[in-house]
C-alpha positions in Angstrom: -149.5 44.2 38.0 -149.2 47.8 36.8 -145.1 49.1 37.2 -144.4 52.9 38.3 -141.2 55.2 36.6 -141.0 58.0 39.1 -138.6 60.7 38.4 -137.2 63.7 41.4 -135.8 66.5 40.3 -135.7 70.5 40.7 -136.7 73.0 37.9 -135.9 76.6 38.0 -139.4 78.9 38.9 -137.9 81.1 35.6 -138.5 77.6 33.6 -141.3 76.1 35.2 -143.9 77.0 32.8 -141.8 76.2 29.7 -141.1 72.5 31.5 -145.0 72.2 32.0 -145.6 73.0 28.2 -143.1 70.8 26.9 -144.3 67.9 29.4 -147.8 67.8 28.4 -146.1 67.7 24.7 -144.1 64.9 25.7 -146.5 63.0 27.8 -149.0 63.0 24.7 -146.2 61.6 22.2 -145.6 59.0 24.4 -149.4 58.1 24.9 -149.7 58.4 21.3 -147.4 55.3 20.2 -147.0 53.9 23.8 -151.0 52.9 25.3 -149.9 51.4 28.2 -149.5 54.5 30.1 -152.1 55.2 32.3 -151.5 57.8 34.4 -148.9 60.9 35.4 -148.8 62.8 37.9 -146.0 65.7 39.0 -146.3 67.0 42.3 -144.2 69.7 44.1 -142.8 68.5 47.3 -142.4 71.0 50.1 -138.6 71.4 49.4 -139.2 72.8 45.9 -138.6 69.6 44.2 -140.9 67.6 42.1 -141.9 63.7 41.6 -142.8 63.0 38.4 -144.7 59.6 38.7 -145.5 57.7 35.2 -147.8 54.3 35.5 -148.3 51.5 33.2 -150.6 48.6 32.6 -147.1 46.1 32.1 -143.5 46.5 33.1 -143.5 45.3 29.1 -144.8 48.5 28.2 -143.2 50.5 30.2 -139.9 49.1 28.8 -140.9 49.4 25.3 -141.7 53.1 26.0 -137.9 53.6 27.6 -136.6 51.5 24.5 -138.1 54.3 22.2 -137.0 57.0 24.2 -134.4 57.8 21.8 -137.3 58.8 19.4 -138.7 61.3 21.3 -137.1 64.7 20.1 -139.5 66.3 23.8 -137.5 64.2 26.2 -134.0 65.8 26.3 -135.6 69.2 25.3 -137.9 68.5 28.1 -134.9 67.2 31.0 -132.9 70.1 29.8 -134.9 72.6 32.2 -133.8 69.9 35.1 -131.5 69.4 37.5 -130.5 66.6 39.6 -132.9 64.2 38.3 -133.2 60.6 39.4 -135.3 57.9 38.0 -136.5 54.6 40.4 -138.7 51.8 38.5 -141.2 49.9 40.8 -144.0 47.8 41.0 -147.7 48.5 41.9 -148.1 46.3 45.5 -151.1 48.0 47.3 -153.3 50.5 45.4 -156.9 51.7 46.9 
């Protein structure tokens, strides 16, 4: 059963095309040593904050990729235009 990271957090509108530039670096450095991950979307909410939802095939994957996280010289550069971010792991139970 594919496993979800989602991620909430606020970004500045001064920042917001800097975060989306280095995302789509970091999302591509994961896919590039990490297959499992399907699919990510970010979405504004109506308060001005965004979800940031990652999937993967495997919660294996999905760990491996966290594991390696250290590796990634985008991440921090990439959280640094954040604030209050939280992260919640789950599990795929109903998709359509």
């Amino acid at each position: 059963m594919s496993v979800v990271r989602s991620h909430r957090y606020s970004v500045a509108d001064a920042d917001l095309e800097e975060f989306l530039a280095r995302r789509s670096s970091l999302v591509a450095t994961v896919r590039e040593g990490h297959p499992g991950l399907t699919r990510v979307v970010l979405i504004r909410l109506e308060d001005g904050t965004y979800t940031d939802t990652w999937h993967w095939e495997t919660a294996g994957q999905m760990g491996a990729a966290l594991a390696a996280l250290p590796t990634f010289p985008e991440a921090p550069l990439t959280m640094a235009l954040t604030k209050d971010a939280v992260a919640l792991d789950g599990e795929v139970v109903d998709e359509r």
